[in-house]
C-alpha positions in Angstrom: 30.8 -7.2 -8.5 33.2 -8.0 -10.8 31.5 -10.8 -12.5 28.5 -8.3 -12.8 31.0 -6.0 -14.8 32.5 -8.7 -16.6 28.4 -9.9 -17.6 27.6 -6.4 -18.5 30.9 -5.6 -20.5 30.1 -8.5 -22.9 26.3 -7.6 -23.3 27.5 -4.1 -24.4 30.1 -5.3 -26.7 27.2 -7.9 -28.4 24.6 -5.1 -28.5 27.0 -2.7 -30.1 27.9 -5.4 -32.5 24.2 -6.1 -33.4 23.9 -9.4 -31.6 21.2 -8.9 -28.8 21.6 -11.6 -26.3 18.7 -12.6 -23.9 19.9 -13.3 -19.8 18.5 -16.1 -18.1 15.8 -15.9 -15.7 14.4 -17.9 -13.5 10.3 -17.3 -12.8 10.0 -16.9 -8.8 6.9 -15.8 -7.2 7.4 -12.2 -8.2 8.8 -12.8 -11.8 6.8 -15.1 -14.2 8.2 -16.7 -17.6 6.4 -17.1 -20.8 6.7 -20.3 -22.8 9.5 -18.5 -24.6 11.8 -17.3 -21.7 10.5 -13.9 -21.4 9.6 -11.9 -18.5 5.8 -11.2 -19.0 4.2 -8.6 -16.2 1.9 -9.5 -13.1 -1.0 -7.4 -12.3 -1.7 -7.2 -8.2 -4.9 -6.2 -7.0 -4.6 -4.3 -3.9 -7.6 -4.4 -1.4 -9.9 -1.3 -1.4 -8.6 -0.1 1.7 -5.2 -0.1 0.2 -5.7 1.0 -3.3 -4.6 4.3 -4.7 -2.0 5.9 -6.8 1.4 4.7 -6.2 4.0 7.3 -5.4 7.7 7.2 -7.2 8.5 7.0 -2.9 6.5 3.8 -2.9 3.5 5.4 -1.0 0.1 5.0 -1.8 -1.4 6.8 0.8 -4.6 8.8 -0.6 -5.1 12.2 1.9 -8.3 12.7 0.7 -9.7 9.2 1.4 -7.3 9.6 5.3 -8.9 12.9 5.5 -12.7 11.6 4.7 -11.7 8.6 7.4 -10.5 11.1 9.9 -14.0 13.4 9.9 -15.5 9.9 10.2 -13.5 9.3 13.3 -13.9 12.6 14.9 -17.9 13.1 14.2 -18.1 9.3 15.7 -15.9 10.5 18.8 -17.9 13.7 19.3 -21.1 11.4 19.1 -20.1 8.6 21.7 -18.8 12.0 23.9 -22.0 12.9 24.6 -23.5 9.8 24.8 -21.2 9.2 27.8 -22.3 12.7 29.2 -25.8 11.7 29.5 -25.4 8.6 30.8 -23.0 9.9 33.5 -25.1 12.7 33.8 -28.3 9.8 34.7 -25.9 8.0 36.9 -25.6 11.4 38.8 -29.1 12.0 39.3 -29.8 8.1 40.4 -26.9 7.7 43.0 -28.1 11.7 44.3 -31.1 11.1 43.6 -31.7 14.9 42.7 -32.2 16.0 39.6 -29.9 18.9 38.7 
């Protein structure tokens, strides 16, 4: 910490005396370097199912497109539900062998 104080201390004293001084980065995989030593941004593309507006939280959860996949969900539930009824309901009349 104290070698981050000590840093910061002299980049304030050169700023304030009109010198700006550039810190040294290194490019990683998140941070990339122009020919000049400058940090230039990245765009990311995010996959359909994951894009949407990012949050200040860091959550990009849309509930309009959760909500559209949740009616989805339930009307495919509701669907297969009766599908299931009729087929128990056949297996009932075959092993009985009455219909009701």
């Amino acid at each position: 910490i104290a070698e981050f104080q000590a840093e910061l201390q002299l980049s304030i004293e050169e700023r304030n005396a009109g010198r700006l001084r550039h810190l040294p980065f290194q490019a990683t995989d998140r941070i990339s370097l122009s020919p000049d030593g400058l940090v230039r941004p990245q765009t990311v593309e995010l996959p359909a199912d994951q894009a949407g507006t990012l949050r200040h939280d860091g959550n990009n959860v849309s509930i309009d497109h959760e909500m559209v996949k949740l009616s989805a969900n339930a009307m495919m539930h509701g669907m297969m539900v009766q599908v299931l009824a009729r087929e128990y309901a056949m297996l009932n009349i075959a092993v009985t062998e009455r219909i009701t």
